[in-house]
C-alpha positions as a Markdown table, in Angstrom:
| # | Residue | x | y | z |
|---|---|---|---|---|
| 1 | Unk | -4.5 | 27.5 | 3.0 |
| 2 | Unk | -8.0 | 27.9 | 1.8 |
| 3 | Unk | -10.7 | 29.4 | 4.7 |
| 4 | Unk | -13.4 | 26.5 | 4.5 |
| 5 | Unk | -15.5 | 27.7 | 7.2 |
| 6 | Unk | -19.0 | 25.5 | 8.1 |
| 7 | Unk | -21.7 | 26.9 | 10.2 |
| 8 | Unk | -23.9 | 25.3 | 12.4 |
| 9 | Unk | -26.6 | 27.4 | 14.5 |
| 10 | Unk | -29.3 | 26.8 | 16.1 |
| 11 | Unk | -32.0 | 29.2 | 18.2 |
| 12 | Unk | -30.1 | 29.2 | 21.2 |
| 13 | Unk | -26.6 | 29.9 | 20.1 |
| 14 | Unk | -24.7 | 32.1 | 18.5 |
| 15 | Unk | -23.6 | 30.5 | 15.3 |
| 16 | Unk | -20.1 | 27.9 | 15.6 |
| 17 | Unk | -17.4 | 28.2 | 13.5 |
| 18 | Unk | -15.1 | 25.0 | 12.7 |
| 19 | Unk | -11.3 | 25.2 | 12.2 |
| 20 | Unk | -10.7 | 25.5 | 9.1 |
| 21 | Unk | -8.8 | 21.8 | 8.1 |
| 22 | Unk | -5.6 | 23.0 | 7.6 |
| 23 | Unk | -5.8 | 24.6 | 11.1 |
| 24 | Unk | -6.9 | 21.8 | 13.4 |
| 25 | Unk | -4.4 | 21.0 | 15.8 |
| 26 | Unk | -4.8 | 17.1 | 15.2 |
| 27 | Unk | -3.5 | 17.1 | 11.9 |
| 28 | Unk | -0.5 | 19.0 | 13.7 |
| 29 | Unk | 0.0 | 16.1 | 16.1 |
| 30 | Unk | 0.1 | 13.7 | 13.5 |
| 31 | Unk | 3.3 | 15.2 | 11.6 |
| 32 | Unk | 4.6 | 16.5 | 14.9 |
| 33 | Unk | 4.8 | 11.9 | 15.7 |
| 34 | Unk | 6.1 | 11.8 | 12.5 |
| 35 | Unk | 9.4 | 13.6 | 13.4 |
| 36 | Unk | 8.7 | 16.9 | 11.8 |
| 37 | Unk | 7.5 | 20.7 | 12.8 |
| 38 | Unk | 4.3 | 22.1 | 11.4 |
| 39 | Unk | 3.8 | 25.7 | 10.5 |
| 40 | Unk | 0.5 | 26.4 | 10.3 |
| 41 | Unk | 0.3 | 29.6 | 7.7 |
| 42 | Unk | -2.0 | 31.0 | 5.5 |
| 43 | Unk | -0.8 | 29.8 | 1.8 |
| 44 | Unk | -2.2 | 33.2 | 0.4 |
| 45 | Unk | -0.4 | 35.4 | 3.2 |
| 46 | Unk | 2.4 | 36.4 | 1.2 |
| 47 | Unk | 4.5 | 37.8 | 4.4 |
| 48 | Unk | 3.6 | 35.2 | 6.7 |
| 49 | Unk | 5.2 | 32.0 | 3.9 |
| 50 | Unk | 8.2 | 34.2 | 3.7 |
| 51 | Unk | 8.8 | 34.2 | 7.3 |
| 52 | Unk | 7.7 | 30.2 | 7.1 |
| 53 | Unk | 10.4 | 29.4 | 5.1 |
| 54 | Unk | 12.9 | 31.8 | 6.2 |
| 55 | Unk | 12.6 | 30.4 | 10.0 |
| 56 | Unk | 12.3 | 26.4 | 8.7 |
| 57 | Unk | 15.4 | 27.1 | 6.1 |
| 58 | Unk | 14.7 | 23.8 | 4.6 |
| 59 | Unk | 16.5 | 22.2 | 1.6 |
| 60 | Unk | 13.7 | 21.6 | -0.6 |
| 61 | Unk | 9.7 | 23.1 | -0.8 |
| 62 | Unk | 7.2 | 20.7 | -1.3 |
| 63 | Unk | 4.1 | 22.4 | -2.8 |
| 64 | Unk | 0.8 | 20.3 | -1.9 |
| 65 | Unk | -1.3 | 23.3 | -1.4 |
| 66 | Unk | -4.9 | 22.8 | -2.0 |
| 67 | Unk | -8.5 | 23.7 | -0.9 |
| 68 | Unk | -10.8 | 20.6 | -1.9 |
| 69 | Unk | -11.3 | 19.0 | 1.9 |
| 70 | Unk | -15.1 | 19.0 | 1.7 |
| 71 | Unk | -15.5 | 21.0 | -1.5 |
| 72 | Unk | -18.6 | 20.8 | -3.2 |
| 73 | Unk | -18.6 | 20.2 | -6.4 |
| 74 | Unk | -21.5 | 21.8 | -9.0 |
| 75 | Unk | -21.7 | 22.7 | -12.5 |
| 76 | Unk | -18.9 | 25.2 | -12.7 |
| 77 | Unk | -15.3 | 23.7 | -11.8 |
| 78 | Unk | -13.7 | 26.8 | -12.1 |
| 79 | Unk | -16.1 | 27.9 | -9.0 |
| 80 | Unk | -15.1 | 24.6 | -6.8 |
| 81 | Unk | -11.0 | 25.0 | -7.8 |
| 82 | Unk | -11.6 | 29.0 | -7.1 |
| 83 | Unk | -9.5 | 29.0 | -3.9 |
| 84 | Unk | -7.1 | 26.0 | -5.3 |
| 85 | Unk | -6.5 | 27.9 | -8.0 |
| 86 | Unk | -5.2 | 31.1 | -6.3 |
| 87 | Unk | -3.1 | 28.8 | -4.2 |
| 88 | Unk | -1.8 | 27.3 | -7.6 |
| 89 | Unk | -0.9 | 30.7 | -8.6 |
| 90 | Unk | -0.4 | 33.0 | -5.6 |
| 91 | Unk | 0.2 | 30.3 | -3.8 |
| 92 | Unk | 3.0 | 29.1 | -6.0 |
| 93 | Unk | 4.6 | 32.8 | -6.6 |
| 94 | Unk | 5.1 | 33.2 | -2.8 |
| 95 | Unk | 7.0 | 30.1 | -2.5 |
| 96 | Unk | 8.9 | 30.8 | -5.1 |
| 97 | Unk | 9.7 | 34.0 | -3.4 |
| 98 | Unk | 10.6 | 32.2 | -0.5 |
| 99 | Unk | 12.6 | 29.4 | -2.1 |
| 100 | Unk | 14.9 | 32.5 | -3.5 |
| 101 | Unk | 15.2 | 34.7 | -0.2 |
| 102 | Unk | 15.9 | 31.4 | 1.3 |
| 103 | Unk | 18.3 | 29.8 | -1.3 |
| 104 | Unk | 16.5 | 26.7 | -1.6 |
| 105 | Unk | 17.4 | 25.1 | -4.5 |
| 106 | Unk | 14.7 | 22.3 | -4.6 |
| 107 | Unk | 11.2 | 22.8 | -5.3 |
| 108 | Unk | 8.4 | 20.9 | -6.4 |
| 109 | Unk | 5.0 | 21.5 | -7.3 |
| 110 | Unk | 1.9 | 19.6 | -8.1 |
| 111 | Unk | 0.0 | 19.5 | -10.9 |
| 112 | Unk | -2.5 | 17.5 | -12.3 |
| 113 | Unk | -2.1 | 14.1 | -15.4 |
| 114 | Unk | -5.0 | 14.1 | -17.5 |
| 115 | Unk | -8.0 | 16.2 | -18.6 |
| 116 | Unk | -5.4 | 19.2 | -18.8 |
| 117 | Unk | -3.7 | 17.8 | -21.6 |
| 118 | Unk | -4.7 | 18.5 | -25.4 |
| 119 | Unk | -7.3 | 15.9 | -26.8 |
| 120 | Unk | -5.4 | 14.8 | -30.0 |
| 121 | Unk | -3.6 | 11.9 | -30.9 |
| 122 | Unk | -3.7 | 8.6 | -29.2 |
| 123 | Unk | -5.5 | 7.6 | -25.9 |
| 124 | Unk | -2.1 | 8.1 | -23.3 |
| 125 | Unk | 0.0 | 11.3 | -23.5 |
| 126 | Unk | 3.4 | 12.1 | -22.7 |
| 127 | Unk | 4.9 | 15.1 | -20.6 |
| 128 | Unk | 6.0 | 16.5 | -24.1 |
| 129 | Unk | 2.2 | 16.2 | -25.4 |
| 130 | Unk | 1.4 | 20.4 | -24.8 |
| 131 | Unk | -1.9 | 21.4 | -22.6 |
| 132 | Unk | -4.9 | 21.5 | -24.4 |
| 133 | Unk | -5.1 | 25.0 | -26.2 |
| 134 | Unk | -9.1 | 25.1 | -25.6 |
| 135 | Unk | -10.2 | 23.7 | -22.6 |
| 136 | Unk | -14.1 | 24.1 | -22.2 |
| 137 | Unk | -16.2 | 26.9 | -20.4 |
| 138 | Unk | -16.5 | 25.8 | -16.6 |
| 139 | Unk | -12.9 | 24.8 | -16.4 |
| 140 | Unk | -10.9 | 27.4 | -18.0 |
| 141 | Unk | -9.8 | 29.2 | -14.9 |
| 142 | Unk | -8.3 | 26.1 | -13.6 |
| 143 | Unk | -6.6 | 24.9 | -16.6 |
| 144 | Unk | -4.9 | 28.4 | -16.6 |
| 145 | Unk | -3.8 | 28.1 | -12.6 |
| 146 | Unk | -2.6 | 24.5 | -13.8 |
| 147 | Unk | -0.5 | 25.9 | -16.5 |
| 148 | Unk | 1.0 | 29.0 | -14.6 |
| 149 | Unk | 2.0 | 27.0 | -11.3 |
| 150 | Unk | 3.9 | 24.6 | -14.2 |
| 151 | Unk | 5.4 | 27.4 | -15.8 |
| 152 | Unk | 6.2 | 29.6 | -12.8 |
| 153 | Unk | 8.0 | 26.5 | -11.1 |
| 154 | Unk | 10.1 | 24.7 | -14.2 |
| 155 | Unk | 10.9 | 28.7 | -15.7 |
| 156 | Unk | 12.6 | 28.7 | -11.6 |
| 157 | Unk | 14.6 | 25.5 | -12.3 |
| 158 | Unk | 12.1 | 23.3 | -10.1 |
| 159 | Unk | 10.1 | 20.3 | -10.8 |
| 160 | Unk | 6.5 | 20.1 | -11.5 |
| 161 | Unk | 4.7 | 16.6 | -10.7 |
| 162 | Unk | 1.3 | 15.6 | -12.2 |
| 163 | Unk | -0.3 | 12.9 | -10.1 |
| 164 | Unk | -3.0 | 10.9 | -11.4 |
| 165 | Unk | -6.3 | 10.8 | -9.4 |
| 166 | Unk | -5.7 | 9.9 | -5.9 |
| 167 | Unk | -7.4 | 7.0 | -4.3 |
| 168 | Unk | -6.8 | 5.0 | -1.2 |
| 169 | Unk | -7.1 | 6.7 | 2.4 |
| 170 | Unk | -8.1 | 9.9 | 3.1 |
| 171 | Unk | -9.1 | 10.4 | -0.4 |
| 172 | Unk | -12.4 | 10.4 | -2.3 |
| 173 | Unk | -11.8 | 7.2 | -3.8 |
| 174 | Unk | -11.5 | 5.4 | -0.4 |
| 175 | Unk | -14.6 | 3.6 | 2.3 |
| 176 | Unk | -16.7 | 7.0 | 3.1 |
| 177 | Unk | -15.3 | 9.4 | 0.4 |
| 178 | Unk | -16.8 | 11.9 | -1.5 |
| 179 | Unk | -16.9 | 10.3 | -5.0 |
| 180 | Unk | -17.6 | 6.8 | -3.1 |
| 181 | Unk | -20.6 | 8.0 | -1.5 |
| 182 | Unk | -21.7 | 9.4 | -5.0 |
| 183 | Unk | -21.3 | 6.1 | -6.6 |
| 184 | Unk | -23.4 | 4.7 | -3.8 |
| 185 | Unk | -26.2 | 6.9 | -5.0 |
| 186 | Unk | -26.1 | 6.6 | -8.4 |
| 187 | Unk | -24.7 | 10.3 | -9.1 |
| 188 | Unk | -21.2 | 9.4 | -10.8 |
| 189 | Unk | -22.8 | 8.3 | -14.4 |
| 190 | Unk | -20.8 | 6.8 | -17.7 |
| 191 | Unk | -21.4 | 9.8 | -19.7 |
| 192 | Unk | -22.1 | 9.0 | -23.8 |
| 193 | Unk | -19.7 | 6.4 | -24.8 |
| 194 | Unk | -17.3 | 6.9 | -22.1 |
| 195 | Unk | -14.3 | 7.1 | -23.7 |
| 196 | Unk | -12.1 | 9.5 | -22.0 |
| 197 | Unk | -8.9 | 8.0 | -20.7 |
| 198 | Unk | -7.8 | 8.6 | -16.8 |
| 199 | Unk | -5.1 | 7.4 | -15.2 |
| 200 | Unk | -5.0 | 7.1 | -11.4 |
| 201 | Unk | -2.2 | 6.8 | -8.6 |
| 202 | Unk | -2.3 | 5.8 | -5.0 |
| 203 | Unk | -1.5 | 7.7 | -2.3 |
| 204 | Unk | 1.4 | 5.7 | -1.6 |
| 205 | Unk | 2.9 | 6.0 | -4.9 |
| 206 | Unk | 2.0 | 9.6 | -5.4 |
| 207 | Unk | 4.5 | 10.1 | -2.2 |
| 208 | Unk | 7.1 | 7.4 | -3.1 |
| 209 | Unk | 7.1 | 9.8 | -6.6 |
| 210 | Unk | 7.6 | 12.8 | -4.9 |
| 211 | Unk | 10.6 | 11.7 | -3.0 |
| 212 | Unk | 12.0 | 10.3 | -6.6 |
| 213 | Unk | 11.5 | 13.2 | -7.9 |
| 214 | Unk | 13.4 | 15.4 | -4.7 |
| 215 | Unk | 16.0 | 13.0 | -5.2 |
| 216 | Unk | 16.8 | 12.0 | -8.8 |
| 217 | Unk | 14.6 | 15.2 | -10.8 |
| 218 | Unk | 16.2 | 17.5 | -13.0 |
| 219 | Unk | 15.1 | 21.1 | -12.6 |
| 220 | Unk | 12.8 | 22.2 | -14.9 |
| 221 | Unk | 11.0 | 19.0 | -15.7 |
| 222 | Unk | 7.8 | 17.6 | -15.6 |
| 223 | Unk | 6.7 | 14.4 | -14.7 |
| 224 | Unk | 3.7 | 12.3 | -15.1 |
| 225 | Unk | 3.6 | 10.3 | -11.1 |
| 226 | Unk | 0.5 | 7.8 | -12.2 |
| 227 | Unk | 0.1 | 4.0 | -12.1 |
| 228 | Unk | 0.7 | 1.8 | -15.5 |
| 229 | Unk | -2.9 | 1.2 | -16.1 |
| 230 | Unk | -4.8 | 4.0 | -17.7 |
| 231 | Unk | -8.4 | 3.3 | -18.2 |
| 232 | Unk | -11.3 | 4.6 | -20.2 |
| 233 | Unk | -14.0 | 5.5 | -18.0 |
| 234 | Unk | -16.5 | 2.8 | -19.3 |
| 235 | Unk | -14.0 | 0.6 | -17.8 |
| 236 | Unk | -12.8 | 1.5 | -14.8 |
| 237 | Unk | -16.1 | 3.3 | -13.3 |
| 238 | Unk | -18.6 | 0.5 | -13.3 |
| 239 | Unk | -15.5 | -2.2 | -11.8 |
| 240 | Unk | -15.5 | 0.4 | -9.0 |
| 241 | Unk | -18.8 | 0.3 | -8.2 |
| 242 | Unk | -18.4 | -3.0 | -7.8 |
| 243 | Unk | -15.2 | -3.1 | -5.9 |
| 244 | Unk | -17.3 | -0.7 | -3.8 |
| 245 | Unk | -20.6 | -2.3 | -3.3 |
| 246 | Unk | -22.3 | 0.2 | -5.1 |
| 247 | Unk | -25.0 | -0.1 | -7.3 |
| 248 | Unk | -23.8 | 0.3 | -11.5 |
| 249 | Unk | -23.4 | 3.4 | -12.9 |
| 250 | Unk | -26.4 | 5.0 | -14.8 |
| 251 | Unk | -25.8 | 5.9 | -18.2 |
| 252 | Unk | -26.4 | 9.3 | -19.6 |
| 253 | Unk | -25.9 | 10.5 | -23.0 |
| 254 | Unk | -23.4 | 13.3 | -23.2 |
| 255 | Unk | -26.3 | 15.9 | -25.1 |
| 256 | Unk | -28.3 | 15.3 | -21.7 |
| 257 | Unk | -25.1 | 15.7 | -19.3 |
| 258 | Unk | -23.9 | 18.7 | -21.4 |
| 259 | Unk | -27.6 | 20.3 | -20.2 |
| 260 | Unk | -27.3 | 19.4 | -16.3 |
| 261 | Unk | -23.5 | 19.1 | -15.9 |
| 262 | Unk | -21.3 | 20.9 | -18.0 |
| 263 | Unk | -19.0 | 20.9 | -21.1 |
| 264 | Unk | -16.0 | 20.5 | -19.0 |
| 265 | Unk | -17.7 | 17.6 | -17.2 |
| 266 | Unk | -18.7 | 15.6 | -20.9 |
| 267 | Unk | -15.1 | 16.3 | -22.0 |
| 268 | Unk | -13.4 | 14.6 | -18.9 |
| 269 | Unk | -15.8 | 11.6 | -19.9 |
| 270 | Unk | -15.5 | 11.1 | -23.4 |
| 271 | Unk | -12.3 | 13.1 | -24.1 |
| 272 | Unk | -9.7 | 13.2 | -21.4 |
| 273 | Unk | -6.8 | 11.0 | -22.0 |
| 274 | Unk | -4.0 | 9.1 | -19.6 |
| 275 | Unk | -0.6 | 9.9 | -18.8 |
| 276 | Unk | 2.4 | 8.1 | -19.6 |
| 277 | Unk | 4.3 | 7.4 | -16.2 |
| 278 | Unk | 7.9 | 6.0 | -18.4 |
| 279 | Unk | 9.4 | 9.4 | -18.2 |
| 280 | Unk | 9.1 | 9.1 | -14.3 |
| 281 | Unk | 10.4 | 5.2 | -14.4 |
| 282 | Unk | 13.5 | 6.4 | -16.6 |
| 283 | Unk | 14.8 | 9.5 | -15.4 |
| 284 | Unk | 13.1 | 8.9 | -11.6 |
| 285 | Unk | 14.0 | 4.9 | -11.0 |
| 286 | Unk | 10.5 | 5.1 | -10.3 |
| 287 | Unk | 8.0 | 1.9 | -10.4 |
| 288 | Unk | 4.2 | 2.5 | -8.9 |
| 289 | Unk | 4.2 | -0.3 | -5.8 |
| 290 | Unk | 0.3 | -0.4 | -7.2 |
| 291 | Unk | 0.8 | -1.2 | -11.1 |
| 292 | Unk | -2.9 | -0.9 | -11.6 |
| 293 | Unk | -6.0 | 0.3 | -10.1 |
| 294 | Unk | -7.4 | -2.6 | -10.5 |
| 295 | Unk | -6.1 | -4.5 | -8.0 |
| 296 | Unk | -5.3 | -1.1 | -5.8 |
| 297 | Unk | -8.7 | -0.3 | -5.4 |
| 298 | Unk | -9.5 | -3.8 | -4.2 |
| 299 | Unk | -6.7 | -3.7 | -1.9 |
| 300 | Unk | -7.6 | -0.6 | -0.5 |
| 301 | Unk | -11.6 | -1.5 | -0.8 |
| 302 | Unk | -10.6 | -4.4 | 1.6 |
């Protein structure tokens, strides 16, 4: 996993290093009272995830590998989703690797609904609906790790999973998250008309969709894992706010966001469209426990 290191020094000490998240023992402790055995490893470390796997011999990979715990996000996406996207693609090819040495049969990786897609057509796409051919400068390099952890996983026979945007706890979208906090302050804005379409899954579904999808997936698919509500952003971001107790959303036009953001940032706002989830409800026996965000994000507000 990704090396997030922060630094805090002062005149009389030599500068401290934190753990980096994926290290720090009480993370351990909480899957170690959950029943299972944690390997710490380095997701890039191509010998150390052989060995992983080979001394776990599991029946199924999982591939959750990310580095966004405290990322900070600026104009360039493709600079934040740097190490996420090596893990998407390194990442991916060493499990894989694994999964084969080991004969595991099962794997499944995660991808992302959404902005990814191609922005044709109607407002909600399907899994068939192909990736958009064009994405925008700032996000190109993570469109591309998105598409080859896809390919790399269904070309291998496993399953490939694109979750909505998370929210509830220990996301962003929960009391004291990132994109909260930015709400708080005014710095999440409706951008032009705000028209793109997201769709959004809680945590709880995005891991009841998983083990569908270990159970009852056919290899090689992909399936959208997001709630039955998708949302334009008009919508959804200033009931938020409110659900939050943060003040509404300014309004900038997309010209002026285009400037101080980015073009990746104005498409996800006025272009990006949802994700049907009735491939997952008909091939999974899947139903989201939290039908729509907007009584989710009150649930978990509360």
């Amino acid at each position: 996993m990704h090396e997030h290191l922060h630094r805090r020094c002062d005149r009389r000490r030599r500068p401290h290093v934190d753990p980096p998240p994926h290290r720090r023992r009480p993370r351990g402790d909480r899957l170690e009272a959950l029943g299972a055995h944690p390997a710490i490893v380095d997701g890039l470390d191509r010998d150390a995830v052989l060995r992983a796997v080979d001394a776990a011999r599991p029946d199924a990979i999982i591939h959750q590998m990310t580095a966004l715990a405290g990322a900070n996000f600026s104009r360039s996406f493709d600079r934040t989703f740097a190490m996420t996207n090596r893990l998407r693609t390194e990442g991916t090819e060493h499990l894989l690797e694994a999964a084969r040495r080991s004969g595991v049969e099962r794997v499944i990786t995660q991808s992302f609904a959404g902005w990814p897609s191609v922005r044709a057509g109607g407002p909600v796409n399907s899994e068939d609906v192909p990736l958009d051919p064009d994405p925008p400068k700032g996000i190109r390099e993570t469109h591309a790790a998105i598409r080859r952890a896809e390919e790399l996983t269904t070309a291998a026979g496993g399953i490939a999973l694109r979750y909505g945007g998370f929210y509830g706890p220990g996301t962003g979208m929960a009391p004291g998250g990132e994109q909260v906090e930015m709400m708080h302050k005014r710095r999440f804005p409706v951008v032009g008309d705000g028209g793109g379409v997201w769709s959004f899954a809680h945590v709880d579904d995005v891991a009841s969709g998983t083990l569908a999808a270990l159970e009852r997936g056919r290899p090689g698919e992909i399936y959208n894992i997001v709630d039955d509500d998708p949302a334009p952003v008009r919508e959804w971001l200033p009931a938020i706010a409110a659900a939050v107790g943060a003040p509404a959303p300014r309004r900038v036009p997309a010209w002026v966001a285009r400037l101080l953001a980015s073009p990746a940032s104005v498409m996800m706002m006025t272009q990006a469209r949802g994700a049907s989830n009735a491939k997952a409800k008909r091939e999974l026996g899947w139903t989201p426990a939290h039908p729509s965000w907007r009584q989710g994000f009150a649930e978990a507000m509360a």
